[in-house]
N, CA, C and O atoms as a GROMACS GRO file, in nm:
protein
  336
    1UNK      N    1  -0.716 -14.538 -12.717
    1UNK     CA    2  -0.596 -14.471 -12.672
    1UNK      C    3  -0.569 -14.349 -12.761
    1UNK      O    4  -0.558 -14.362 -12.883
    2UNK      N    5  -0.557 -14.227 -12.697
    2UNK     CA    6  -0.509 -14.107 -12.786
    2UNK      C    7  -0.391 -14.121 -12.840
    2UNK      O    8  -0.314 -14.208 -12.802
    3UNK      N    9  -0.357 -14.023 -12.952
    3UNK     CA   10  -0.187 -14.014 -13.031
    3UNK      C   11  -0.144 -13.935 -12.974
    3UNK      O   12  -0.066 -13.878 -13.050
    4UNK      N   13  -0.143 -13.875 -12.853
    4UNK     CA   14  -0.148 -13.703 -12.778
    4UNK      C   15  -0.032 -13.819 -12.672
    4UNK      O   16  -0.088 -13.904 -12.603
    5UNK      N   17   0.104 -13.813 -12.670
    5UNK     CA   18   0.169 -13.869 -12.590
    5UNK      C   19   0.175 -13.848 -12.419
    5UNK      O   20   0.261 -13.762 -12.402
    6UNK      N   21   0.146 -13.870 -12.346
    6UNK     CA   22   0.174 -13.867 -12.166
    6UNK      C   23   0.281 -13.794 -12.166
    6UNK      O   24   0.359 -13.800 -12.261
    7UNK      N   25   0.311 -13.684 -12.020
    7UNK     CA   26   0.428 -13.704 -11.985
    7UNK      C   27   0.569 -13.825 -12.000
    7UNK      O   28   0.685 -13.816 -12.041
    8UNK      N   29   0.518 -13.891 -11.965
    8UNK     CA   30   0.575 -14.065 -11.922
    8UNK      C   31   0.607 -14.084 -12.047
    8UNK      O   32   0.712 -14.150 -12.045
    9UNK      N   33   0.567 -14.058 -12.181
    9UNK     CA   34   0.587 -14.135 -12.257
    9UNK      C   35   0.670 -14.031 -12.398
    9UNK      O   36   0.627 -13.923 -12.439
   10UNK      N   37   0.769 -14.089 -12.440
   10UNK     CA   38   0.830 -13.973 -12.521
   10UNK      C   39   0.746 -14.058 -12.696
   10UNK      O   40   0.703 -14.169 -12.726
   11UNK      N   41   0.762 -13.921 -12.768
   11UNK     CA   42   0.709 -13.926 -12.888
   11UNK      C   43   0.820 -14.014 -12.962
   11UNK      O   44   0.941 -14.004 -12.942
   12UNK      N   45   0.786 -14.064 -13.012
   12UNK     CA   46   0.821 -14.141 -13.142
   12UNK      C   47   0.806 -14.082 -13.290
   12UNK      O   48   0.895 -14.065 -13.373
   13UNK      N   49   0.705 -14.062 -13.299
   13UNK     CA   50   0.736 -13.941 -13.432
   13UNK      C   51   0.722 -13.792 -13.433
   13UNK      O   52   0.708 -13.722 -13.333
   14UNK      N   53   0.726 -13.739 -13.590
   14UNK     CA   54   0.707 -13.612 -13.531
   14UNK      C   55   0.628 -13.524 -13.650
   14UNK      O   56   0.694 -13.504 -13.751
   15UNK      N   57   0.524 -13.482 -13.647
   15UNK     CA   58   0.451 -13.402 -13.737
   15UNK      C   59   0.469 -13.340 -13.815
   15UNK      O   60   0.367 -13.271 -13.825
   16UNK      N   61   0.553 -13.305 -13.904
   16UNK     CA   62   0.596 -13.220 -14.010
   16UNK      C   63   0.536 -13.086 -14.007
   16UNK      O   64   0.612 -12.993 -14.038
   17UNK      N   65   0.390 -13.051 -13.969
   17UNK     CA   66   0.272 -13.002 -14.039
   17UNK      C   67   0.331 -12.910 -13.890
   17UNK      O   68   0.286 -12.796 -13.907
   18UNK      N   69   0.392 -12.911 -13.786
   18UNK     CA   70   0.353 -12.871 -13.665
   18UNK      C   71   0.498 -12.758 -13.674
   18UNK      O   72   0.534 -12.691 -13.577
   19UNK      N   73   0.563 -12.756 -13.801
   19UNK     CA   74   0.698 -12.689 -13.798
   19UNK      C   75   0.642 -12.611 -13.952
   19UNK      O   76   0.563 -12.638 -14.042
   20UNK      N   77   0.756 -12.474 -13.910
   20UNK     CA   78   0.715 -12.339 -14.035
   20UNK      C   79   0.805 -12.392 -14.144
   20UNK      O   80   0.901 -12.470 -14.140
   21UNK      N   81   0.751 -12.334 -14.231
   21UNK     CA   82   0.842 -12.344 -14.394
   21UNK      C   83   0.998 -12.303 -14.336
   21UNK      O   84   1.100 -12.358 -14.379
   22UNK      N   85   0.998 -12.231 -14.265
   22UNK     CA   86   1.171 -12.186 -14.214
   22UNK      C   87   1.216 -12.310 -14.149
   22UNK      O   88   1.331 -12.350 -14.165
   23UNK      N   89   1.138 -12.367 -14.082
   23UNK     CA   90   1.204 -12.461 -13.946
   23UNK      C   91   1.230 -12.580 -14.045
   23UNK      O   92   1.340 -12.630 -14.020
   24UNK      N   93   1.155 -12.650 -14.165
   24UNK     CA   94   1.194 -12.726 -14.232
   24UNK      C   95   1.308 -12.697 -14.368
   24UNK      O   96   1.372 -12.779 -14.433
   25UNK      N   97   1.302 -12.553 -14.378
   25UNK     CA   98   1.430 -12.544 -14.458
   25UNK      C   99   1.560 -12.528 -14.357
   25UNK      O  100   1.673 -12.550 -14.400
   26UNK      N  101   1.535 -12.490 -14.224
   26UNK     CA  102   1.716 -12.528 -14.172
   26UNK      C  103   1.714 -12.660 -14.160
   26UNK      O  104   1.823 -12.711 -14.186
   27UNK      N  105   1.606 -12.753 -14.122
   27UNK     CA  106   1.642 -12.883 -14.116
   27UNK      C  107   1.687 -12.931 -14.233
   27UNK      O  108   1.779 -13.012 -14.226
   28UNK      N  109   1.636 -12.895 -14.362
   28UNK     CA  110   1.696 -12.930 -14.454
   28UNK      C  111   1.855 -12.922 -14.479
   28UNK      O  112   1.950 -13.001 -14.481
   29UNK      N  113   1.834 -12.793 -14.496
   29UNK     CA  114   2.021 -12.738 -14.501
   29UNK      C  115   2.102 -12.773 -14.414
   29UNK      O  116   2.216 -12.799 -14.453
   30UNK      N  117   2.064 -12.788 -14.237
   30UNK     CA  118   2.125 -12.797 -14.161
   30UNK      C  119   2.122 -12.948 -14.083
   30UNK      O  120   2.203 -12.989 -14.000
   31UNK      N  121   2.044 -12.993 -14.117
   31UNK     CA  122   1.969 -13.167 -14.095
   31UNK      C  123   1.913 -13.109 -13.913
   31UNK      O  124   1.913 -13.003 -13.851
   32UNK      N  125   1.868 -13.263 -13.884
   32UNK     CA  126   1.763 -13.247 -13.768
   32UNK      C  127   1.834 -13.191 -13.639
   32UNK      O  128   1.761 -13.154 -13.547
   33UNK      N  129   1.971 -13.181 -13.625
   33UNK     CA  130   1.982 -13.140 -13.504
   33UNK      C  131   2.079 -13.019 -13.508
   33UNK      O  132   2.185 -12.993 -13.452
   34UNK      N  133   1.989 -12.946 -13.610
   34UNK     CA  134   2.017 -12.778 -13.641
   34UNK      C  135   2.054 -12.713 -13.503
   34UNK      O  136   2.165 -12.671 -13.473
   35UNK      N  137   1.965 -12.712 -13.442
   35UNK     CA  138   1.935 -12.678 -13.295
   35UNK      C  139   2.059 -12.694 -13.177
   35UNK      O  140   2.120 -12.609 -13.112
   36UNK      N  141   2.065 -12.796 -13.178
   36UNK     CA  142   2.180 -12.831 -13.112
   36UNK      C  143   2.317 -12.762 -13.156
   36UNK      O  144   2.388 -12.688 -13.087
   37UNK      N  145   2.332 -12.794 -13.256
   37UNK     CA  146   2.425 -12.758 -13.407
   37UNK      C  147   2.482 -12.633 -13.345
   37UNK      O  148   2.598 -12.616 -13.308
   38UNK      N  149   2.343 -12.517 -13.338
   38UNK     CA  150   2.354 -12.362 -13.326
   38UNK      C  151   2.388 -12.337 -13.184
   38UNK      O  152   2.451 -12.244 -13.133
   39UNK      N  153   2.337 -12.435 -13.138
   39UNK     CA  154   2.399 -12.384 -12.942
   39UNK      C  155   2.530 -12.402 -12.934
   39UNK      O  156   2.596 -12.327 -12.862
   40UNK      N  157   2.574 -12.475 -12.985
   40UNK     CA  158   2.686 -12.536 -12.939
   40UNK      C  159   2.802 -12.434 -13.017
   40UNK      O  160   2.912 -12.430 -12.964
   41UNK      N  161   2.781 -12.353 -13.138
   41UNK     CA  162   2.809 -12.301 -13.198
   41UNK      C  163   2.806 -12.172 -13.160
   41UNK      O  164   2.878 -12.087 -13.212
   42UNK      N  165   2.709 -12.145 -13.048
   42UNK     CA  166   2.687 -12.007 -13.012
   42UNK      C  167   2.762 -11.993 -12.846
   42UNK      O  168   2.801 -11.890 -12.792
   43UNK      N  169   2.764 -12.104 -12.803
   43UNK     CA  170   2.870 -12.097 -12.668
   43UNK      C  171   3.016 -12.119 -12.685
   43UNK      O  172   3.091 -12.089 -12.592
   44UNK      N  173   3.075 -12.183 -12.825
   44UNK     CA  174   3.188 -12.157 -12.862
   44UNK      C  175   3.237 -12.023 -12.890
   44UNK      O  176   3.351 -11.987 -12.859
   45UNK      N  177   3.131 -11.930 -12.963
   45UNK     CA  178   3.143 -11.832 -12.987
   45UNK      C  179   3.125 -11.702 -12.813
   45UNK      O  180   3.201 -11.608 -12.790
   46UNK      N  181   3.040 -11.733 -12.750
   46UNK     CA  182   3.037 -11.663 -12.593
   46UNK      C  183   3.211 -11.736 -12.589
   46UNK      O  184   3.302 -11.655 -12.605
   47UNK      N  185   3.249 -11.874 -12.568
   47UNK     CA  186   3.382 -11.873 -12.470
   47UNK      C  187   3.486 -11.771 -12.541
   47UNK      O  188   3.541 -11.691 -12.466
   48UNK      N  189   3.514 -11.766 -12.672
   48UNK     CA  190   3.606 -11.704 -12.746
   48UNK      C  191   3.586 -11.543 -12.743
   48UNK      O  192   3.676 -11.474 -12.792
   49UNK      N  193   3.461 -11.475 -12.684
   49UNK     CA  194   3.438 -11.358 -12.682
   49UNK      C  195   3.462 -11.276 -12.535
   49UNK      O  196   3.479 -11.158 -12.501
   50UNK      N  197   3.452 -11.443 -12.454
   50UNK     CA  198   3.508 -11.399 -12.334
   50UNK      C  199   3.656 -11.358 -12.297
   50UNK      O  200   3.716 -11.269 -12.236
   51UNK      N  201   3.689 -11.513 -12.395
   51UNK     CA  202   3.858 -11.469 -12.392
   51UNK      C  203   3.959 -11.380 -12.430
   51UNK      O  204   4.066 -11.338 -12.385
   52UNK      N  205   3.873 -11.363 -12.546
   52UNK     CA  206   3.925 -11.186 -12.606
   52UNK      C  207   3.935 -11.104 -12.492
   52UNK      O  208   4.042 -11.056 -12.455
   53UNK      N  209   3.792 -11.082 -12.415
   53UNK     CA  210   3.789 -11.012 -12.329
   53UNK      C  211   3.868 -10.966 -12.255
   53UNK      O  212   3.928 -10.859 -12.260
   54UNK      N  213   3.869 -11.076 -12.158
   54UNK     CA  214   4.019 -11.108 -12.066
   54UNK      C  215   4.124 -11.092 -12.129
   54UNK      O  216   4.207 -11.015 -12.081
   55UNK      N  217   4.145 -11.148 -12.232
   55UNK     CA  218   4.294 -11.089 -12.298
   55UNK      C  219   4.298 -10.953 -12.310
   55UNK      O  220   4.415 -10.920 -12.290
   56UNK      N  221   4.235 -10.866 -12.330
   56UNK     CA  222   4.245 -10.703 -12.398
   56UNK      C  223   4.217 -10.621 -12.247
   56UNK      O  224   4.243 -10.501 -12.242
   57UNK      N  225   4.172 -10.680 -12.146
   57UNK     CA  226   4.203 -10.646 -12.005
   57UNK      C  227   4.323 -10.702 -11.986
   57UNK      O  228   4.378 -10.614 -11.920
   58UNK      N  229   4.407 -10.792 -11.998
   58UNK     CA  230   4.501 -10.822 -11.947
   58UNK      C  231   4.627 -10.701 -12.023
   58UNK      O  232   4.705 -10.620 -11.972
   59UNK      N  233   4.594 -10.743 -12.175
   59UNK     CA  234   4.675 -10.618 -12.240
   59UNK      C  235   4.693 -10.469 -12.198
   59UNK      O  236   4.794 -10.400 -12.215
   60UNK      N  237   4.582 -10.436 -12.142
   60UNK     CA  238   4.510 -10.298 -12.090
   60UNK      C  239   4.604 -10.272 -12.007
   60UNK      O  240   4.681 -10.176 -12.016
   61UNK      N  241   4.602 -10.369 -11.906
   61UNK     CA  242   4.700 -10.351 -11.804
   61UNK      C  243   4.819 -10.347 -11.828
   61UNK      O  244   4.876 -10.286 -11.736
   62UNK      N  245   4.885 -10.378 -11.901
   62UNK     CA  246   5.035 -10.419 -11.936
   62UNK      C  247   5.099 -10.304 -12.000
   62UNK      O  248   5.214 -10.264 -11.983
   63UNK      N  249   4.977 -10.242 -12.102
   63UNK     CA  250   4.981 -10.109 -12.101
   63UNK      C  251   4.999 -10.052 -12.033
   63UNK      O  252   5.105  -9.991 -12.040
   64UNK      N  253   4.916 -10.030 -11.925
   64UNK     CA  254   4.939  -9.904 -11.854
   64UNK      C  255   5.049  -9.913 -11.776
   64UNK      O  256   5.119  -9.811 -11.772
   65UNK      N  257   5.084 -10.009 -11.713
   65UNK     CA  258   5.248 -10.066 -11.664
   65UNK      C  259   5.336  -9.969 -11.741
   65UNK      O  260   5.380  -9.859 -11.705
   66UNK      N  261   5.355 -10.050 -11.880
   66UNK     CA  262   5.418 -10.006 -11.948
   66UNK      C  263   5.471  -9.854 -11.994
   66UNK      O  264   5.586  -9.828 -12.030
   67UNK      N  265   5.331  -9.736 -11.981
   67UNK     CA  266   5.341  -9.636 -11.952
   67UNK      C  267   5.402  -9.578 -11.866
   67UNK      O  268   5.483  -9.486 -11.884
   68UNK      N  269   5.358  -9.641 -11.731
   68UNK     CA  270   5.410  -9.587 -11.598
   68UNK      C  271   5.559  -9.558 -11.632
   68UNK      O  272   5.608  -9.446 -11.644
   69UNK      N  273   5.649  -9.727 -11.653
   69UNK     CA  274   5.774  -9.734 -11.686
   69UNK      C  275   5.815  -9.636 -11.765
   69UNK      O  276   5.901  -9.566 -11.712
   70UNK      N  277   5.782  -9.604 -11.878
   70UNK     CA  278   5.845  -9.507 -11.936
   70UNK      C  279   5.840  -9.390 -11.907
   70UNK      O  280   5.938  -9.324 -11.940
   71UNK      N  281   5.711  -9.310 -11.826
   71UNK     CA  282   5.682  -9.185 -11.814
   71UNK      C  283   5.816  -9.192 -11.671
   71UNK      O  284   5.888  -9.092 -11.660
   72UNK      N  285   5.832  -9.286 -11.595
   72UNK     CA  286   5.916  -9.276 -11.464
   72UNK      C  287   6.062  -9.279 -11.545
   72UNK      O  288   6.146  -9.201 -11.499
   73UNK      N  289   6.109  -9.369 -11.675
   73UNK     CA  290   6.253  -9.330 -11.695
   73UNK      C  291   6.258  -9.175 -11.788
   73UNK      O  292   6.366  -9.116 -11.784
   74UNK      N  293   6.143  -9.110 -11.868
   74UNK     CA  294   6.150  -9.047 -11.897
   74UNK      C  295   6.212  -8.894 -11.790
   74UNK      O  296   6.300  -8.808 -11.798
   75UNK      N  297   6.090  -8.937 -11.688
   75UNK     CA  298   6.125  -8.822 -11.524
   75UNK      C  299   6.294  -8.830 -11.487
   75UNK      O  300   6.362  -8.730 -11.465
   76UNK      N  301   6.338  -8.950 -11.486
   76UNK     CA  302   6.470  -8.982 -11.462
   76UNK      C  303   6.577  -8.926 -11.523
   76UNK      O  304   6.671  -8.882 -11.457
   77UNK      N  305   6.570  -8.920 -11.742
   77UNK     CA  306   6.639  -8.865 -11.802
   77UNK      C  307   6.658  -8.706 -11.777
   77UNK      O  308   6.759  -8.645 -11.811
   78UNK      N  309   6.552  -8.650 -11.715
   78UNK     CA  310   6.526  -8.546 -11.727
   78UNK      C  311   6.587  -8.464 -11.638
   78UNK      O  312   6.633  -8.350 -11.648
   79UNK      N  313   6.578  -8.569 -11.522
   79UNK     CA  314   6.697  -8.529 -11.399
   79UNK      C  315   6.793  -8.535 -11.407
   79UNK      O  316   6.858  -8.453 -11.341
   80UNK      N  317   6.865  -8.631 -11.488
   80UNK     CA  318   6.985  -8.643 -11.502
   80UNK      C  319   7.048  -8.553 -11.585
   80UNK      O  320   7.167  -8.522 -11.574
   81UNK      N  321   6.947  -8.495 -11.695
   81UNK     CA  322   6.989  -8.404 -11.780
   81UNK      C  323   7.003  -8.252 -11.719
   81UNK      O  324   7.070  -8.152 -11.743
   82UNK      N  325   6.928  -8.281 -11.651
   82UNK     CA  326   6.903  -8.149 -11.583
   82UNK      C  327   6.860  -8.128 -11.402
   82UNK      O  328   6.751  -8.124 -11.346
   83UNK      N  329   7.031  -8.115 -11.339
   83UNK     CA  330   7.086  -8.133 -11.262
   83UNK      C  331   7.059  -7.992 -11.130
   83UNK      O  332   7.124  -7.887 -11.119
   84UNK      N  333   6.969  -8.029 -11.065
   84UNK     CA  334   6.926  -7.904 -10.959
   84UNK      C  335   7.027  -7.839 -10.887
   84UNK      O  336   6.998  -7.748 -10.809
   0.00000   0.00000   0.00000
């Protein structure tokens, strides 16, 4: 029987020799499920970059609202001040 695992059959161990001097120093620092660790870490970071997003579009807008409003009472003072 080969050590070369089947589809069908999941590994049980795992080769040391088959990972770089890098891949065993994050496992070190970071233990074995570095990997995971970093995804999960990197889609927290996408949701929070999204939300900024949307927030600073939402702000954007509120701005420009906000402009409108004033440039329209500004037009207003102006009439009132100055009477045709």
């Amino acid at each position: 029987m080969s050590d070369t695992p089947t589809t069908s059959e999941p590994r049980t161990t795992i080769d040391l020799t088959e990972f770089s001097t890098e891949s065993l120093e994050c496992f070190e620092q970071y233990g074995i499920n570095a990997a995971e660790r970093l995804n999960q870490y990197s889609m927290s970071l996408e949701d929070a970059l999204v939300e900024a997003v949307n927030k600073n579009k939402d702000l954007n807008q509120q701005n420009g609202r906000l402009r409108k409003e004033i440039k329209d009472l500004e037009d207003k003072l102006k009439a009132y001040e100055n009477p045709s």
